[in-house]
Each structure stands twice: as structure tokens, then as C-alpha cells.
C-alpha positions in Angstrom: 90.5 -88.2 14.8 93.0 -88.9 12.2 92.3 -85.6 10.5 93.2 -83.4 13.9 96.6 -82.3 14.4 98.3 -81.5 18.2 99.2 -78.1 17.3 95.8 -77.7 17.2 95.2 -78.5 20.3 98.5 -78.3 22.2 99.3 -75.1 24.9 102.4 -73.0 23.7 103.1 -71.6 27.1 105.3 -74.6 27.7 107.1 -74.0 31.5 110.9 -76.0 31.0 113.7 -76.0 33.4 117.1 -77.1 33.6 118.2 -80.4 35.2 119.9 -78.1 37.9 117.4 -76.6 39.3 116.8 -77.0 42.6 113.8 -79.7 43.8 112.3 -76.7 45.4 112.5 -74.0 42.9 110.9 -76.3 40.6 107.8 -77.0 42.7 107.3 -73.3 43.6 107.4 -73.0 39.9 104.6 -75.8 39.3 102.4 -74.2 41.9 103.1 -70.7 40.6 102.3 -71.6 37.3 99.3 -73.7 38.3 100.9 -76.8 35.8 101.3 -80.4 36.2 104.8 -81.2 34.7 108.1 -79.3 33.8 109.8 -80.2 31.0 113.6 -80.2 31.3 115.3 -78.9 28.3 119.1 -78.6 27.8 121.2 -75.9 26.5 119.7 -76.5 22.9 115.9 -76.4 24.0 115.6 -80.4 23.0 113.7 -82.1 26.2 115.7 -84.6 28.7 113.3 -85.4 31.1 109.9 -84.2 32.3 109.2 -83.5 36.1 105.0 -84.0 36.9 102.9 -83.8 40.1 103.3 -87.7 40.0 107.5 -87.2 40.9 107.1 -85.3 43.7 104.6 -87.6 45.2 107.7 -89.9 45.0 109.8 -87.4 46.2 107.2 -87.1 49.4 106.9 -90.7 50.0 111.0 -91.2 50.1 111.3 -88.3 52.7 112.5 -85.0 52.4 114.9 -83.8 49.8 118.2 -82.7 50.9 119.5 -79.6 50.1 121.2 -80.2 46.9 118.6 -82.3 45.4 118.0 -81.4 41.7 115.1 -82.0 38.9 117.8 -84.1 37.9 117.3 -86.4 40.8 113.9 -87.2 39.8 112.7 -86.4 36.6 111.5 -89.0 34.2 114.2 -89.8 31.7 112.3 -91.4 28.9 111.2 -88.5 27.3 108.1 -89.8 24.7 107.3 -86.3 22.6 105.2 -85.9 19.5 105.2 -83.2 16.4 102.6 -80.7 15.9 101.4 -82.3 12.6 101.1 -85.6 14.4 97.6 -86.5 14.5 95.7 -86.8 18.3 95.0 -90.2 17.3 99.0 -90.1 17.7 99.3 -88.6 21.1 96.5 -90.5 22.7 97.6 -93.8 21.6 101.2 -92.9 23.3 99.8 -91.5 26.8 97.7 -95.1 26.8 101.1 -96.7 25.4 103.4 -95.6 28.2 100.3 -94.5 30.7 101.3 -90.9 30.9 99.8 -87.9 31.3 101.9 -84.7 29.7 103.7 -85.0 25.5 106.0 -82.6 25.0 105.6 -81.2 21.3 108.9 -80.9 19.4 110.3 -79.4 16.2 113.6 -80.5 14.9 114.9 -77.3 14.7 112.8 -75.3 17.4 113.0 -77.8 19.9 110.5 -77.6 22.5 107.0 -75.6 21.2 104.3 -76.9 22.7 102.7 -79.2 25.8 99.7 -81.6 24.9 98.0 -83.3 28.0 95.2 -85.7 28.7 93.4 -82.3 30.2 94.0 -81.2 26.5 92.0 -83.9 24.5 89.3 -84.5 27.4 88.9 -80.0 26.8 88.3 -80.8 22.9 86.2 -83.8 23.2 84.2 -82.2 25.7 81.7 -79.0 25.0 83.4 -76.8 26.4 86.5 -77.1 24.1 89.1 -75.4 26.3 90.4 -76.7 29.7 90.1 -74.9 33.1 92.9 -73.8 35.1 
């Protein structure tokens, strides 16, 4: 799998938001874009968290948000990211690593250009090569 690169197998159509956002705009947005993370980029485009499916089953279990709550309030910080020309060798041994489910795929100078997920790899090593919605 050495030979394999992410961009190959990475979506493009990478949904970010800012930290502001509001909790509830953001999960309108995840069900409206039928996704399972939001990454949150800054000004620049360079990712500062990532919001999944996993936060707001957090967000559920400590009660209702108030109304100010942000992304900011809950994202995930640590950020872990890999580059297109990383192999998938690469990416899958940092989802086991940190036992996640979503790398963002960053260029130094582009910043945010691509999403690889768990869904991503199972669609390639599977037959049917691309993943559902």
C-alpha cells in the first residue's frame, strides 16, 4: 500500500467552518451535507480543529447547548492531517494511532484540499471502489 497516495483517494469537497459558528448551524450543515466531521479552518484556510458526529454525541450527553455555544466549544483541537503524496499506509497507521476517523489533507501553501476517511480506504479496499453516501 506503500505505492498508493491519499490524493488518490481523498474527497476534494472538503465542508470547513469557522470556530464561530454557531453549535447549531454547524450540525444543520453536517446533516445537509450528509458528512461526518467539519473541519475548522482559520482565516488562512490551515485547519484548527475538526468537529465529527462523535462531538455532538458529547454535546447530547452534557445537555443542551446554550445559545452562544460555538464549534469552538467542542471541536477537537489536535488536528492530525496528512499530504496528498503521503502514502495510505500513512493515513491508516495515524487513524489507528490516534483512533480516529476523518484526516484532513493539507498543502503548505493551499491549506486545506482534501478529506480522507476510514469510509475512504474501506471504498478502495473493497469492490466497489467508491463509498456510498
Amino acid at each position: 500500500m506503500d505505492d498508493i497516495f491519499v490524493g488518490r483517494l481523498m474527497s476534494s469537497d472538503v465542508v470547513t467552518v469557522d470556530p464561530d459558528t454557531h453549535i447549531e448551524s454547524a450540525a444543520e450543515t453536517l446533516q445537509e451535507e450528509r458528512v461526518g466531521s467539519l473541519v475548522v479552518a482559520d482565516e488562512n484556510g490551515q485547519p484548527v480543529g475538526i468537529l465529527t458526529n462523535t462531538d455532538f454525541v458529547r454535546l447530547v450527553a452534557e445537555g443542551d447547548p446554550d445559545d452562544g455555544t460555538t464549534v469552538a466549544d467542542y471541536m477537537s483541537r489536535e488536528v492530525v492531517t496528512v499530504g496528498a503524496q503521503d502514502s495510505i499506509q500513512t493515513a491508516a497507521d495515524r487513524l489507528i494511532t490516534y483512533r480516529i476517523h476523518h484526516l484532513p489533507v493539507v498543502d503548505d501553501t493551499e491549506g486545506i484540499i482534501g478529506l480522507l476517511s476510514t469510509t475512504d480506504l474501506a471504498a478502495y479496499l473493497s469492490d466497489t471502489g467508491v463509498p456510498t453516501p
